[in-house]
C-alpha positions in Angstrom: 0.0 0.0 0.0 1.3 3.6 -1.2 1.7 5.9 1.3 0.1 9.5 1.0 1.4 13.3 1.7 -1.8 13.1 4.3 -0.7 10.0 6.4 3.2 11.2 6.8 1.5 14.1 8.0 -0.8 12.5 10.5 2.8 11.6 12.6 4.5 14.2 11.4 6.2 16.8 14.2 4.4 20.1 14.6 7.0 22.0 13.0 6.6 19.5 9.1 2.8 19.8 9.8 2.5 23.2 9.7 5.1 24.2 6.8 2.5 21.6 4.6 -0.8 21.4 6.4 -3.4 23.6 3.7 -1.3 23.2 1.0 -2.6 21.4 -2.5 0.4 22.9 -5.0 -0.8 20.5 -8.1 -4.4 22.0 -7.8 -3.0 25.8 -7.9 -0.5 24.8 -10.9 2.1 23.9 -8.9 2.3 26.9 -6.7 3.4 26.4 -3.4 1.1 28.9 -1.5 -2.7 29.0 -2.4 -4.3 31.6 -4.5 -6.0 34.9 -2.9 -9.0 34.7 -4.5 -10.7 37.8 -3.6 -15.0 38.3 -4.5 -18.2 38.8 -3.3 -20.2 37.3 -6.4 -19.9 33.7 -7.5 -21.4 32.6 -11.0 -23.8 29.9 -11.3 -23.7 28.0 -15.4 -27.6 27.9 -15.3 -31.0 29.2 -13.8 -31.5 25.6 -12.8 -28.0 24.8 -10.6 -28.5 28.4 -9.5 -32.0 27.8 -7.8 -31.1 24.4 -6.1 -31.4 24.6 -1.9 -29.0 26.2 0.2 -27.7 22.4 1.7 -27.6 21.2 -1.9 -25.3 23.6 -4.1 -24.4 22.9 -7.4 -21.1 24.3 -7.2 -19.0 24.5 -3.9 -18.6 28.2 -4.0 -22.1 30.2 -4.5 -21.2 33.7 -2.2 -18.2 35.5 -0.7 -19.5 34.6 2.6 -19.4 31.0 2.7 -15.8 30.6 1.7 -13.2 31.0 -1.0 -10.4 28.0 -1.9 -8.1 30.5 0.1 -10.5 30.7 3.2 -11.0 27.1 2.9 -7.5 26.1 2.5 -7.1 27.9 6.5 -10.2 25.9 7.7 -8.2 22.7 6.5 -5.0 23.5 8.2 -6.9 24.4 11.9 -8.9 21.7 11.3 -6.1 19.3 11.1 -4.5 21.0 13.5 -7.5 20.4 15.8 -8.6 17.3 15.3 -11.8 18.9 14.4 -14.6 18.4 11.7 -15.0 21.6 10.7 -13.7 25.4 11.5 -15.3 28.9 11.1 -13.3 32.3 10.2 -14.8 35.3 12.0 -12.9 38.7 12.4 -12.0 38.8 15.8 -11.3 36.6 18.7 -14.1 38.1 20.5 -16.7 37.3 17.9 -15.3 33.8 17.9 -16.2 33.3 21.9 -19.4 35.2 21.1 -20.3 33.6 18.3 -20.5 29.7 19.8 -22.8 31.0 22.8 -25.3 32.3 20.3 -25.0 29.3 18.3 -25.5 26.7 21.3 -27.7 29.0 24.1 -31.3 30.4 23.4 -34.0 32.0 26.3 -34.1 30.3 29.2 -30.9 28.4 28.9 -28.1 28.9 32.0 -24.0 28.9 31.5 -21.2 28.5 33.3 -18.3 30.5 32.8 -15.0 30.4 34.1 -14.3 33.3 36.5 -10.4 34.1 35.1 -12.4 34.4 31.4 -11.1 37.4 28.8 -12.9 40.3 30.3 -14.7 41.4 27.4 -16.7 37.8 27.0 -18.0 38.6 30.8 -19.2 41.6 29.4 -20.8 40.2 26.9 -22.3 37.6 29.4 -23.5 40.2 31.4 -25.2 42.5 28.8 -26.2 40.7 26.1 -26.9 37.2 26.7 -28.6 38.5 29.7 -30.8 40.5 27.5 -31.8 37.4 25.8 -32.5 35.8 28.9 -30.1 33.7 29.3 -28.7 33.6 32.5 -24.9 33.2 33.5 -22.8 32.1 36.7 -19.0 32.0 37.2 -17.0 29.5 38.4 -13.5 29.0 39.9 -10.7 28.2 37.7 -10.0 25.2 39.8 -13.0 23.7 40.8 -12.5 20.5 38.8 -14.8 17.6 38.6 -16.8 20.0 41.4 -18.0 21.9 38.4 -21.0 19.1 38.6 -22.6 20.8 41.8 -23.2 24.1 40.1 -24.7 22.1 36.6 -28.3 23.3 37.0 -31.5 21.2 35.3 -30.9 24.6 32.4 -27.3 24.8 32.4 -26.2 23.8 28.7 -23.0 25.0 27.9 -19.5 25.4 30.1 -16.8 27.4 29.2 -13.2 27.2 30.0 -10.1 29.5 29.5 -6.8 27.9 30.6 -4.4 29.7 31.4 -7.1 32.5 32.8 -6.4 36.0 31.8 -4.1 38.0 33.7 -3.7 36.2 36.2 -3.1 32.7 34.7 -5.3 30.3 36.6 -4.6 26.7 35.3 -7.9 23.8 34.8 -8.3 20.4 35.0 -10.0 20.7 31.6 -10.3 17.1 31.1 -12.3 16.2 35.0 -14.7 19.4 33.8 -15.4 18.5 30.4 -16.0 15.0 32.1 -18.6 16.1 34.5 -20.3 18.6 31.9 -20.7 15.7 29.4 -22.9 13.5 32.3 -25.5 16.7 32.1 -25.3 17.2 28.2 -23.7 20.7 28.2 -21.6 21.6 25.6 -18.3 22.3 26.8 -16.3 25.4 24.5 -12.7 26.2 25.7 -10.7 29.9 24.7 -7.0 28.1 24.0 -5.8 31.3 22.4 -2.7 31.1 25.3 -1.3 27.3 24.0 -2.6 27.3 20.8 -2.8 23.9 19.2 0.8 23.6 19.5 0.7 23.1 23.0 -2.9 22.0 24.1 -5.5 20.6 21.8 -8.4 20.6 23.8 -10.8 17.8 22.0 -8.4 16.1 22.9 -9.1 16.7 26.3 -12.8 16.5 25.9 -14.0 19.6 24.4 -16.1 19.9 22.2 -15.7 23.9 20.3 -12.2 25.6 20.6 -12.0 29.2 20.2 -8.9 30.8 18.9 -8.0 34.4 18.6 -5.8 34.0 15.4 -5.2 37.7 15.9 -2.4 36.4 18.1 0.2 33.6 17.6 -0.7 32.5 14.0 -0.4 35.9 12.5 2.3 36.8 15.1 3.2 40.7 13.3 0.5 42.4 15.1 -1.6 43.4 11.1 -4.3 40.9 11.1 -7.4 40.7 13.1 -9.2 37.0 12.9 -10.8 34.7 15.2 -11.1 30.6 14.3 -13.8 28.8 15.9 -13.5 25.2 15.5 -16.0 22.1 16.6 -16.0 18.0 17.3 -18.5 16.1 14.8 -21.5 16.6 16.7 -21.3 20.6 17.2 -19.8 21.3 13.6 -23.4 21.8 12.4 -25.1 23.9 14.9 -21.8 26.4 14.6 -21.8 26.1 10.8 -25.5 27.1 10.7 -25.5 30.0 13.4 -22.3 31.4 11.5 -24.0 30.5 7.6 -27.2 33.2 9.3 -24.9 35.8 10.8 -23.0 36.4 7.6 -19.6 35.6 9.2 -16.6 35.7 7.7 -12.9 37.3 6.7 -11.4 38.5 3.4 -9.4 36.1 1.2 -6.1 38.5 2.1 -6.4 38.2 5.8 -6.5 34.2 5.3 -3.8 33.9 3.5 -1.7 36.2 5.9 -2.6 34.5 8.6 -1.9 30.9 6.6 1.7 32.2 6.0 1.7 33.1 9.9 1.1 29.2 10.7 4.2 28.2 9.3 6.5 29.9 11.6 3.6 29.5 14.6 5.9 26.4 16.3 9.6 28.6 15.9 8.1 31.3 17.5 6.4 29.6 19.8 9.5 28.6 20.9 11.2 31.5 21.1 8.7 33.2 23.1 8.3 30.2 25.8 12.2 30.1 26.2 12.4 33.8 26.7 9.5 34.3 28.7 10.8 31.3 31.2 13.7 33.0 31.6 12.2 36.5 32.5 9.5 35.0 34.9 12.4 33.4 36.8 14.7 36.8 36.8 11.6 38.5 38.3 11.2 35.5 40.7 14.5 36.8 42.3 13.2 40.2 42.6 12.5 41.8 46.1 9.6 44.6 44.5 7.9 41.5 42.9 5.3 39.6 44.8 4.1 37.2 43.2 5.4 36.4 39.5 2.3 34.2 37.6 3.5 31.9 35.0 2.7 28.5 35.2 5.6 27.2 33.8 7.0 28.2 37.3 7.0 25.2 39.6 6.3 27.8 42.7 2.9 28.2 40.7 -0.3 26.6 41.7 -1.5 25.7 38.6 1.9 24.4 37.8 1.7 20.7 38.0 -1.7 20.6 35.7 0.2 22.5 32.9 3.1 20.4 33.3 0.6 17.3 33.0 -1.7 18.3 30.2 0.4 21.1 28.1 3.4 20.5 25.9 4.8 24.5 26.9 4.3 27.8 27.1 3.3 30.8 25.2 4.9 34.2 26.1 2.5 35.5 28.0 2.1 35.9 31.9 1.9 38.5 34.5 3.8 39.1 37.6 2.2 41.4 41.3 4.3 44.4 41.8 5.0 44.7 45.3 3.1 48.0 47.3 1.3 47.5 50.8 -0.8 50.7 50.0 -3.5 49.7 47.7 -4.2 53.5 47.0 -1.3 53.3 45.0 -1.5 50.5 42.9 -2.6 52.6 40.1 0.2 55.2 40.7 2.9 52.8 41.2 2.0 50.7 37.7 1.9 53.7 35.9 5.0 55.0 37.1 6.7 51.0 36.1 5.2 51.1 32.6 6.1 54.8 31.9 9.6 53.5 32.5 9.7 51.3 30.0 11.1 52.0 26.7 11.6 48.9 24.5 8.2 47.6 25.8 4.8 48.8 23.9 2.0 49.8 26.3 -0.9 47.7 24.4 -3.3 45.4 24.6 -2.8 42.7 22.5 -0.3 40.1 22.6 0.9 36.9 20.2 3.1 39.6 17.8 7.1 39.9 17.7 7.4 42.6 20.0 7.2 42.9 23.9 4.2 44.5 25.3 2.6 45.0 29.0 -0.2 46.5 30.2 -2.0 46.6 33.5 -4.5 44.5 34.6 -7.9 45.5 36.0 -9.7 42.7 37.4 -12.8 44.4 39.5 -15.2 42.5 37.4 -14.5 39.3 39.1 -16.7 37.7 41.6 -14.3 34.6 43.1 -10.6 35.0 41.7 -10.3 38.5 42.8 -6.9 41.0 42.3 -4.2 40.1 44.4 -3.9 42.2 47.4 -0.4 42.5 47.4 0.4 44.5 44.8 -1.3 45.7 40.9 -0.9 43.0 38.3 1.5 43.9 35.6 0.7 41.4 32.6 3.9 40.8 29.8 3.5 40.1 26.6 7.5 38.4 25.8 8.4 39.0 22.3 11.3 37.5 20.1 13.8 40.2 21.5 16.5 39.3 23.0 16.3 38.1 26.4 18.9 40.5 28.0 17.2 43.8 25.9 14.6 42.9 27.6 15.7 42.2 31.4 17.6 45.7 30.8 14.1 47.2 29.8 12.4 45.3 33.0 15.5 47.1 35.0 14.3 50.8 33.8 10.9 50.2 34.7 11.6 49.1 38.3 14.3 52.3 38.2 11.3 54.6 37.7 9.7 53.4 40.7 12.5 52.9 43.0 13.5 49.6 42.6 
């Protein structure tokens, strides 16, 4: 029996996978890279194959919102990536949390939703899922297989975010997704942090990942894109509620993020080995509390992530030490003026260092730290003593 491109890749390391996974060069005459194939309008060869039903086309392209070869050629690689059966494009991470919710809650339904979630799906929670009455109840990051108590007769969906944001709460995803399954919830997780190339949740149990793709696959901080990706049995509830929202991302934005992939697993790298090393220089640091990166085996999360996740990303957050708490705002501000190589901004996943302060007053059980305001890093590919000597003015303009 012959052996296929597609089975070499199936135990293939990460690194092979992604340089081929999307790729069909002999149906793009032999070009490496798929074709942007930009258009809104899509011709049909006859009144007849034109007026066939929606689930039955005629032709597998009938309108730029349901997909282009160079859309679909990204769905492929995430899917494979995944281990899913099918993946949606939407234009921002947040849509891609938001858009799942719609697609699996409706009036009188309940959720549960990790307390340590990205701050502006609690938001969205709050407001408007609320206004649809749906009703919503946070959970701690490390409840566990106790998740089951707070499962409600209503409760059909649970949503996870591991590492939590900001402050980098680790979950036993597999003992949740466990206990969620015995009261037929769907269970969605945000792995925006590992990316597939560290975690893949189904393979943990879940059942729709959400990834901001705005991060580490396009990695140079120019495209904004969110993949939302589901097991067999969800695929068609999220391919419907996205077919009726009119979902989707330009042909360009695909592709840059399809040549982002590639490099995804080097940088990777880079970022977890640099960001190790600058969690454990600020470790040794007297005006540092608390330094949260579970990668760290004085964090609590720590021996879950060393258990379920093959490394890292370059993102984590460390407590700068004050006793006054009326000047936590002062004293952050005065840290991140300091800095020079460091961008003050909120995104993350990109080449460059960034940091910003966390505000966490939302929260109803994981609460800020008392000890000090939360300073979260974003590592970039920089080199690692640039970076310490950029860490160094920041504590300078506080005193440190």
């Amino acid at each position: 029996m012959s052996v296929g491109k597609k089975d070499i890749l199936e135990t293939a390391g990460i690194n092979t996978r992604l340089g081929h996974l999307g790729l069909d060069p002999f149906a793009n005459n032999g070009f490496v890279n798929p074709p942007i194939v930009r258009g809104s309008t899509v011709l049909f060869p006859s009144a007849g194959d034109m007026s066939r039903p929606a689930g039955e086309p005629s032709q597998k392209y009938t309108y730029g919102t349901h997909g282009s070869p160079t859309t679909d050629a990204l769905c492929e690689a995430i899917n494979e990536l995944e281990g899913a059966a099918g993946t949606v494009l939407v234009p921002s991470g947040l849509v891609a949390i938001t858009l799942p919710l719609l697609a699996y809650l409706s009036a009188g339904d309940h959720a549960l939703i990790v307390d340590s979630v990205y701050n502006p799906t609690r938001v969205f929670c709050d407001n408007i899922l609320k206004k649809f009455g749906i009703s919503v109840d946070y959970y701690d990051p490390e409840i566990g297989a106790g998740i089951a108590a707070l499962i409600k007769p209503n409760t059909k969906l649970v949503h996870l975010e591991a590492p939590g944001s900001h402050t980098m709460e680790m979950q036993d995803v597999r003992a949740i997704a466990d206990a969620a399954h015995l009261h037929g919830c769907v269970v969605m997780m945000d792995n925006t942090w590992a990316t597939p190339v560290f975690f893949r949740p189904m393979d943990y149990g879940v059942d729709v990942v959400i990834h901001a793709a705005t991060k580490y696959p396009s990695g140079h901080s120019d495209v904004l894109m969110g993949f939302v990706s589901a097991n067999e049995t969800h695929w068609p509830a999220l391919h419907q509620a996205n077919w009726q929202f009119g979902m989707c991302v330009t042909s360009d934005d695909a592709y840059q993020i399809l040549r982002g992939l590639r490099t995804m697993a080097l940088r990777l790298e880079r970022h977890q080995e640099t960001a190790l090393k600058i969690a454990q220089w600020l470790e040794g640091r007297d005006d540092v509390a608390a330094v949260l990166h579970p990668g760290l085996p004085s964090f609590p999360g720590h021996a879950i992530w060393k258990r379920d996740f093959k490394g890292a990303s370059g993102v984590f957050s460390f407590v700068l030490k004050e006793s006054q708490e009326q000047r936590f705002k002062a004293r952050a501000h005065a840290f991140l003026d300091g800095l020079k190589l460091f961008g003050l901004g909120y995104s993350w996943g990109g080449y460059e260092c960034l940091a910003v302060q966390s505000f966490l007053g939302d929260r109803t059980i994981r609460k800020a730290p008392k000890e000090g305001p939360v300073i979260r890093l974003q590592i970039g590919l920089e080199d690692v003593e640039d970076i310490i000597a950029d860490l160094e003015r920041g504590f300078a303009a506080i005193g440190g």
